[in-house]
C-alpha positions as a Markdown table, in Angstrom:
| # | Residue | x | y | z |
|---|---|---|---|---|
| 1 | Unk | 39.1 | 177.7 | 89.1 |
| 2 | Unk | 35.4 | 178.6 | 88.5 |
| 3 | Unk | 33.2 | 176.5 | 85.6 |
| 4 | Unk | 33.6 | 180.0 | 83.3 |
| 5 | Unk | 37.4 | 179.2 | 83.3 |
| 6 | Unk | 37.1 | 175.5 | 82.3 |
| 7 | Unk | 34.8 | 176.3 | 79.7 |
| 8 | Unk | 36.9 | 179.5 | 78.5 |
| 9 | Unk | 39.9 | 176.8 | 78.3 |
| 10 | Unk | 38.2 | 174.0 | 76.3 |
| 11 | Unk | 37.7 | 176.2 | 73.2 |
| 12 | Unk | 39.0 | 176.2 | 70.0 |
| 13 | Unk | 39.9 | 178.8 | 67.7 |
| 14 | Unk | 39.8 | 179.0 | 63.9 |
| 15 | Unk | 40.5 | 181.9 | 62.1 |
| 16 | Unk | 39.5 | 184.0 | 64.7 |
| 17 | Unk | 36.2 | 181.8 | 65.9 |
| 18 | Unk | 35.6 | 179.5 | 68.1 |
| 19 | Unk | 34.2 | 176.9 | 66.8 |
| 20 | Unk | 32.4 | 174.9 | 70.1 |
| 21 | Unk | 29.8 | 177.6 | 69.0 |
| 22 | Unk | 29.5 | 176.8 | 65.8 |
| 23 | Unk | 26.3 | 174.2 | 65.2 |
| 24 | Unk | 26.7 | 171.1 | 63.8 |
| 25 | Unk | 30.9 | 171.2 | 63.9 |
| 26 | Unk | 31.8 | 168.5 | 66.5 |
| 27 | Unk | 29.2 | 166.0 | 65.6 |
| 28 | Unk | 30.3 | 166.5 | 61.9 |
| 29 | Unk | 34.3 | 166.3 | 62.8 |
| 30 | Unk | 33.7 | 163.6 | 64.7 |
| 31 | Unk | 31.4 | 161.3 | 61.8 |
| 32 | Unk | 34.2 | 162.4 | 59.5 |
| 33 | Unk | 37.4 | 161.2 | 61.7 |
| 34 | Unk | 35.3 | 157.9 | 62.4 |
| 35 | Unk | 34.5 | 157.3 | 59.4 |
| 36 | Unk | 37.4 | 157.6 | 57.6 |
| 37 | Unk | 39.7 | 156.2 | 60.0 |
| 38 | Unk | 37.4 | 152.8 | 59.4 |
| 39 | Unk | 37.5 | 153.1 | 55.9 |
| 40 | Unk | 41.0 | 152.7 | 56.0 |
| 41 | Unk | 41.8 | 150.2 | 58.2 |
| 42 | Unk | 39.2 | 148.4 | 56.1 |
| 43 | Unk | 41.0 | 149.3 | 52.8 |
| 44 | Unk | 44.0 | 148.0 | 54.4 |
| 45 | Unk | 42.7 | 144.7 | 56.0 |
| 46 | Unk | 41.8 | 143.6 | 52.3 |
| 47 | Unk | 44.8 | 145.2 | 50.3 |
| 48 | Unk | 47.8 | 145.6 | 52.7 |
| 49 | Unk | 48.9 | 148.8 | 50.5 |
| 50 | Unk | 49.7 | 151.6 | 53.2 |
| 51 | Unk | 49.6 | 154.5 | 50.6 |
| 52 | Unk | 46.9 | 153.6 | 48.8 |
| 53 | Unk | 44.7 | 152.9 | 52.8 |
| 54 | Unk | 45.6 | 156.8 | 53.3 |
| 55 | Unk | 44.3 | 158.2 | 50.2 |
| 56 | Unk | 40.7 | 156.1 | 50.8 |
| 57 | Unk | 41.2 | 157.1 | 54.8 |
| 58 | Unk | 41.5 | 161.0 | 53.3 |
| 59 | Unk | 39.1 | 160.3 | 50.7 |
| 60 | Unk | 36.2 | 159.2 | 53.1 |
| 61 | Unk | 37.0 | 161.8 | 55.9 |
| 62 | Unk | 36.5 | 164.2 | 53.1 |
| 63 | Unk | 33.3 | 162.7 | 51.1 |
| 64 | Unk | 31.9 | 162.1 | 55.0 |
| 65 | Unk | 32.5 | 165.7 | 57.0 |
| 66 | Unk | 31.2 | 167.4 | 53.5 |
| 67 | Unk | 28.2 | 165.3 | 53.2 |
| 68 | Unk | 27.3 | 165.0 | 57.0 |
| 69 | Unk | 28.1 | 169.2 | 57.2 |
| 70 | Unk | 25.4 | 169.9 | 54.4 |
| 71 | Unk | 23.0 | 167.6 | 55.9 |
| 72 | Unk | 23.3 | 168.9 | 59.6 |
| 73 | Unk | 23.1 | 172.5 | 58.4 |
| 74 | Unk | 20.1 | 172.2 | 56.0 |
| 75 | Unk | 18.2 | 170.6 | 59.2 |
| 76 | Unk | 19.3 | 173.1 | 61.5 |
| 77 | Unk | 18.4 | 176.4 | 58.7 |
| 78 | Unk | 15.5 | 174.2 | 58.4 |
| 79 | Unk | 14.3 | 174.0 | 61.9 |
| 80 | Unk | 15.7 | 177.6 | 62.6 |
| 81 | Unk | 13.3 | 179.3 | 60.4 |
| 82 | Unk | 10.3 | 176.7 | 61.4 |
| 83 | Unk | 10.9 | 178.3 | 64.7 |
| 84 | Unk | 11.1 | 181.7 | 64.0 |
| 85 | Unk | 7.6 | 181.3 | 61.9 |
| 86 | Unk | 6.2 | 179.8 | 65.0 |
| 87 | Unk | 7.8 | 182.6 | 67.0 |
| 88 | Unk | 6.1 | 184.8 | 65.0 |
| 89 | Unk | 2.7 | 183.2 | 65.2 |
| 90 | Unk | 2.7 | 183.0 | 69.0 |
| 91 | Unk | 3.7 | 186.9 | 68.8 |
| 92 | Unk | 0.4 | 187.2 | 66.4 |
| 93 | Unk | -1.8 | 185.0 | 68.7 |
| 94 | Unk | -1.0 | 186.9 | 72.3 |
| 95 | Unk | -1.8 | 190.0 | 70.3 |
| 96 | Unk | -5.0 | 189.0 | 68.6 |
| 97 | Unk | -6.2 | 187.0 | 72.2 |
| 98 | Unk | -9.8 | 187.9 | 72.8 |
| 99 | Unk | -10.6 | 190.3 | 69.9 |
| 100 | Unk | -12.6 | 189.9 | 67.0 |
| 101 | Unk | -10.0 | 189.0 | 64.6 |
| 102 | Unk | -9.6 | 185.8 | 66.9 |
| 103 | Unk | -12.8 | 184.5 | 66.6 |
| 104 | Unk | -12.7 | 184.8 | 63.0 |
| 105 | Unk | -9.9 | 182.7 | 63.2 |
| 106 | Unk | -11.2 | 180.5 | 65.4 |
| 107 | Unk | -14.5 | 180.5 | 63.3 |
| 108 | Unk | -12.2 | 179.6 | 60.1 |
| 109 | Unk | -13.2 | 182.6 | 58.1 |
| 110 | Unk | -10.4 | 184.4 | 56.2 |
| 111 | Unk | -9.1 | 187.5 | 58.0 |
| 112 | Unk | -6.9 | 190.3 | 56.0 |
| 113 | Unk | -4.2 | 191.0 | 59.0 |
């Protein structure tokens, strides 16, 4: 069995997706499940009500993945288009290398591109 076949058979798919590919999904699944799991064993320690632990367990999983989701894929839109404006700048730079409109630059004067 080659390391394509072990990878092919770790996947997980949703709807049609796999979702090892999509960003932020373990991490976030796995805050959620952590989290909520702890806060209710915790709600039980202190209340010994079993129904009532599972709706805080639920509650939390839910509050957690939703809140830790947004956050992780505001950073990662974030950082996704801060590194296609750099992309875009490098592209700019290589073109403009040794030209006039580069020692403008250099110089600080505004240059209409």
């Amino acid at each position: 069995m080659s390391g394509e076949d072990k990878i092919a058979d770790r996947s997980l798919m949703i709807f049609g997706r796999d979702v090892s590919k999509i960003p932020c999904f373990r991490s976030t699944m796995l805050s959620g499940i952590l989290g909520g799991t702890g806060c209710g064993l915790g709600y039980f320690m202190f209340t010994s009500r079993v129904k009532a632990s599972c709706d805080v367990a639920m509650a939390c999983f839910t509050f957690i993945t939703l809140g830790y989701w947004a956050q992780c894929r505001y950073t990662y839109s974030k950082t996704k288009f801060e590194m296609m404006r750099m992309q875009e700048a490098l592209a700019l730079a290589n073109l403009y290398e040794g030209t006039e409109i580069e020692r403008k630059i250099d110089a600080g004067e505004k240059v209409d591109i």
